[in-house]
N, C-alpha and C positions, 0 to 999 in steps of 0.2 A: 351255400356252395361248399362243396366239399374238398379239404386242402388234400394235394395232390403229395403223392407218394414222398415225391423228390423234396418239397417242402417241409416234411412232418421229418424225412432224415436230415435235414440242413439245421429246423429247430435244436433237435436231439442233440447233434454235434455239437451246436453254440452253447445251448445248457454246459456237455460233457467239459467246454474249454474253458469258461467260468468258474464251474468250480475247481478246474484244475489251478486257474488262477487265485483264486480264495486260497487253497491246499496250501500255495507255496508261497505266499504271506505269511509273516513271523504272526506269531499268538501275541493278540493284545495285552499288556499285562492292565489285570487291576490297579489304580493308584491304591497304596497304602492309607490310610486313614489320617490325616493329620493331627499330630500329638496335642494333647490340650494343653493351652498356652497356660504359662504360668501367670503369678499375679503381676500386675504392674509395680513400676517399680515407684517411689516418691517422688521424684523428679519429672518420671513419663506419668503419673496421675497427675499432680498438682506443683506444675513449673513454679509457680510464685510462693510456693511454699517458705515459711521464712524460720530458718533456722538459727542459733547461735552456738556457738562452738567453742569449750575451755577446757584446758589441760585441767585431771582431777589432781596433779601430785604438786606440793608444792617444793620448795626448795629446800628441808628440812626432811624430806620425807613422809610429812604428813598429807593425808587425802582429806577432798572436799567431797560432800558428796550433798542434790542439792533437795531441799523441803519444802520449798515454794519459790514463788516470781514475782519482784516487785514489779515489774518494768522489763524489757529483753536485756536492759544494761545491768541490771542489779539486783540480786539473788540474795535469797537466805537459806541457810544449811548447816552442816555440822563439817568442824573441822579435827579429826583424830589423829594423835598422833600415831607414828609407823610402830610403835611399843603397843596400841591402847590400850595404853594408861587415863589418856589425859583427852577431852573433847570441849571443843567450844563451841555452841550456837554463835552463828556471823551472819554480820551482812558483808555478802562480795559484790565489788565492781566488776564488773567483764573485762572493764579495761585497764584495770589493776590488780589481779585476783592473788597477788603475793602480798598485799595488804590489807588484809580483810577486817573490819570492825568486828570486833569482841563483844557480844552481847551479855554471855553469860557461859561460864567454864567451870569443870567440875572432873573428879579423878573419878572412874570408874570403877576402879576397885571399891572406893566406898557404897558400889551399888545406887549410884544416884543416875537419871535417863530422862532427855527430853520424849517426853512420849507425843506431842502432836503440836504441829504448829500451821499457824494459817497468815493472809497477810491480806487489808483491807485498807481502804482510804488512807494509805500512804503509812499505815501503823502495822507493825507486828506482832501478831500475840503466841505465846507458846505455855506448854504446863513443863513442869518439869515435877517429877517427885524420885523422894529421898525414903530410904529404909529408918524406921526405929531402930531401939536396939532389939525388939524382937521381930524382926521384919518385916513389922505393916508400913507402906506405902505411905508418906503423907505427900502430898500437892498442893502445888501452889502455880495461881495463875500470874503472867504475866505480861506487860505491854512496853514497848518501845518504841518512838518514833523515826521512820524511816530518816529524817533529815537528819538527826543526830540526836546528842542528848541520853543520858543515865534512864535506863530502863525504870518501870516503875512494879513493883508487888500489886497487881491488882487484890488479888485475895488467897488466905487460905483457904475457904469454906468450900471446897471444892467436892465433899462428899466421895464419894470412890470412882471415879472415874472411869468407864470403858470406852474403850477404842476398836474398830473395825477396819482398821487401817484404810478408812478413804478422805474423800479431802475435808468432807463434814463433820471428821471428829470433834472438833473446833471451829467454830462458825461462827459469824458478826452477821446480823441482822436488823435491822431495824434500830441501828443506836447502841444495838448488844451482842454482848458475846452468851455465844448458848453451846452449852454440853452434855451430856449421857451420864448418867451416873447408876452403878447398882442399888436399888434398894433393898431387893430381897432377895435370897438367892432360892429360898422353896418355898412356894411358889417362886419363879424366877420374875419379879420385877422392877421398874425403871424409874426414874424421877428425870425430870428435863430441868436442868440449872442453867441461871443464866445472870449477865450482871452486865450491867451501864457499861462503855466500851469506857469511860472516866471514872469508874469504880463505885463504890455505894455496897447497898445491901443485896444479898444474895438472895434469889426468887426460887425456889425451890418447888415444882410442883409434880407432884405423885403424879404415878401413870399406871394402869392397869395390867398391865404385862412388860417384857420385855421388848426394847425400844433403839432401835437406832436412828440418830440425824441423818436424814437425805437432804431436799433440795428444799429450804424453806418455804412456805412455813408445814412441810409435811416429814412426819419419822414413820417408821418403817417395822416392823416384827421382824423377827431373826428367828421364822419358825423350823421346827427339825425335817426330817426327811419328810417330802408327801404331805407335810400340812400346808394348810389354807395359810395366806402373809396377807397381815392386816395392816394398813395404812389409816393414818391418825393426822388430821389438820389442828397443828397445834393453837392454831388461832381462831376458828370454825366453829372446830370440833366435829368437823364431818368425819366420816370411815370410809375405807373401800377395803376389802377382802375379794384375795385374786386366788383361786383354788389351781393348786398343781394337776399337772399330768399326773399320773399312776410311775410312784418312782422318783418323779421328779424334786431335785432341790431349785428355789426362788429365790431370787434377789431381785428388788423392784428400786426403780424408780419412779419420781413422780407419770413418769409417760413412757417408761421401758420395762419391760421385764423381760432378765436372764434366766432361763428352763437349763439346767444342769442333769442329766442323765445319763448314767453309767454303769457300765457290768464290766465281770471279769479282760476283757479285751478291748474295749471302748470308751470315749467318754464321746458325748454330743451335746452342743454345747448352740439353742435355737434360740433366737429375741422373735417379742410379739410386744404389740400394743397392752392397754395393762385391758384391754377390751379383748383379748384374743386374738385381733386382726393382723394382718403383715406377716406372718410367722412367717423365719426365714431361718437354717441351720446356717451360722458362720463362721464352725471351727471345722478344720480338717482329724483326720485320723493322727493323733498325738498331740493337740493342742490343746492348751487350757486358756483360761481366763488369764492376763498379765498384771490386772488390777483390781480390785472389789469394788470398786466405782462400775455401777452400770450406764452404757451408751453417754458416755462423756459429751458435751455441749448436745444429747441429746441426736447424737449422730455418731458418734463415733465408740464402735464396740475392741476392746484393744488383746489379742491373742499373742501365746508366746509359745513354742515347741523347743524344748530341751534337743539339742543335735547332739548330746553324746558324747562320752570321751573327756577326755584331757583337753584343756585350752594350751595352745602353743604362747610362750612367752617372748619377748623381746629378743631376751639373751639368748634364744635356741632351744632351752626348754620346755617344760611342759611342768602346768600347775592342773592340780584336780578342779577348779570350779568350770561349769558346764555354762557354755556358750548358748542364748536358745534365740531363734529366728521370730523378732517380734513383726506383727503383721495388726497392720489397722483394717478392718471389714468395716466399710461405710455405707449405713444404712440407710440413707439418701438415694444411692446411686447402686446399694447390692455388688460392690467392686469391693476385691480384696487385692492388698495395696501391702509390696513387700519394705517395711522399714529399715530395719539393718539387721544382722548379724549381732549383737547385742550381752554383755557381763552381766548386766543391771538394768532395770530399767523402772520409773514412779512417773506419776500425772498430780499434778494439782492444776486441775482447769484454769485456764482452758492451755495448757504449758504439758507434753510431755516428754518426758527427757528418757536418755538412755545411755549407757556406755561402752566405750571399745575402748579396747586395746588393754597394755597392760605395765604396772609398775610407771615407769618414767613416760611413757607413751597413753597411759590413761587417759580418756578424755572423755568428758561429758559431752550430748550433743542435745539441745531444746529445743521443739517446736513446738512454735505459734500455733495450735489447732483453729484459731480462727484466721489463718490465711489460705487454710485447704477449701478455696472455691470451687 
């Protein structure tokens, strides 16, 4: 049936007043985009997180600063004077840290340095070495017991000792203390020492290249830009060789490997299984590495970014050292997790610590990495 005149202008009209009503309705706006959150914060990741907190200055003006963890109550580190001149290896209480134990002291001018210290079954061991008169290095190891009691000289036979600044420069293992030492420098390579954790003779065993201690019983090649890093079972003697990207510099652990790559404007900074698998980038633009320790308890990759500028002081002032925003990326969970605002910051597994503030207001802060569930 065909719609009647009258109808077809009645249509028309209702259209016409429709959209005169649509016309005179405001314009939708678009919602903006919502900003990407930033990282969580340590408290809104991991509530139970267990920290401990110690002023670094002491009453004298001398700063603590700390090298390992017995226990959350009681620490070892170096204590210098406000001149350094003068430094002591200590063990501090938490809940006494204006009386620290003396382990071993030494004036810096004479060029003498604890270069690495670790702390096991209730014992601390550290190296310390002293200049000749023509400047070579000698070393000597050494042990003391947390409970008290006169340190002991484990050995001089220490051979030349290198250090990588991670927690295995010094390592106890299986009854022993085990270290890195140069043996040749062209060809560049290694010798693995190591000695009864109650002293005796010194095991010295050649290594085919350049060598650093990881996670026992495996060391590690310290290869240059783009080369392949070979991994060595020092008890086995199995290999694994893990080949870089194009570019890339490698630091491995036994089950992580750090990919470092960088150009005029960038660094990118991606962990992968020592298989290839996982690959995930977990630095931002201006972040570096905070430690040389790769994926800490095996979870935990530790980033730090320089903010720049002058650090404000106590007094109102401003000193030159740069404050930089240290950030945990948890490779568990692929969450990046903001720590603090941070002077300083060191890890000796599973403990890493960091500092604020400044002069009288210095304070050390240490977490427990095994209570981030």
């Amino acid at each position: 049936m065909t719609a009647s005149p009258w109808r077809l202008r009645a249509a028309a009209t209702a259209a016409l007043a429709a959209v005169a009503v649509l016309l005179a309705l405001p314009t939708p706006r678009t919602a903006a985009p919502a900003a990407p959150a930033g990282p969580l914060t340590l408290t809104q990741a991991w509530p139970a997180a267990r920290t401990v907190n110690l002023a670094a200055t002491m009453p004298d003006g001398s700063r603590f600063f700390p090298s390992a963890v017995l226990d959350p109550g009681h620490l070892v580190g170096t204590v210098s004077t406000a001149d350094g001149n003068h430094t002591d290896l200590v063990e501090l209480a938490v809940a006494d840290p204006t009386h620290p134990r003396i382990l071993q002291g030494y004036d810096t001018a004479a060029g003498t340095s604890i270069d690495a210290v670790t702390a096991a079954g209730g014992r601390i061991y550290w190296m310390t070495s002293t200049p000749d008169d023509l400047g070579r290095p000698h070393t000597s190891l050494y042990r003391a017991e947390a409970a008290g009691g006169q340190p002991r000289d484990l050995t001089d036979d220490t051979g030349r000792p290198d250090y990588y600044g991670t927690r295995y420069d010094l390592q106890v293992a299986d009854g022993r203390v085990y270290w890195i030492a140069t043996r040749n420098v062209d060809p560049p390579t290694s010798e693995l020492r190591s000695i009864a954790v109650d002293g005796g003779p010194v095991s010295v065993r050649p290594l085919d290249s350049a060598y650093a201690l990881t996670a026992w019983p495996w060391l590690t090649s310290t290869p240059p830009l783009g080369q392949p890093l070979v991994q060595l079972n020092a008890v086995t003697g199995e290999r694994r060789t893990i080949a870089p990207k194009p570019g890339e510099q490698l630091s491995c652990s036994p089950t992580w490997c750090r990919g470092t790559t960088s150009n005029a404007t960038s660094t990118v900074i991606t962990m992968r299984r020592l298989d290839g698998g996982g690959e995930v980038r977990v630095n931002t633009d201006g972040e570096g590495s905070a430690t040389m320790d790769v994926a800490v308890l095996d979870r935990f990759e530790l980033l730090a970014a320089p903010l720049g500028g002058p650090t404000p002081t106590s007094e109102g002032g401003q000193r030159a050292t740069t404050s930089e925003k240290l950030t945990v990326y948890d490779l568990k969970t692929r969450r990046r997790v903001a720590v603090a605002v941070a002077t300083a910051e060191g890890v000796h597994s599973p403990w890493l610590w960091w500092s604020t503030g400044d002069n009288e207001t210095l304070t050390w802060h240490l977490l427990d990495l095994t209570t981030l569930k």
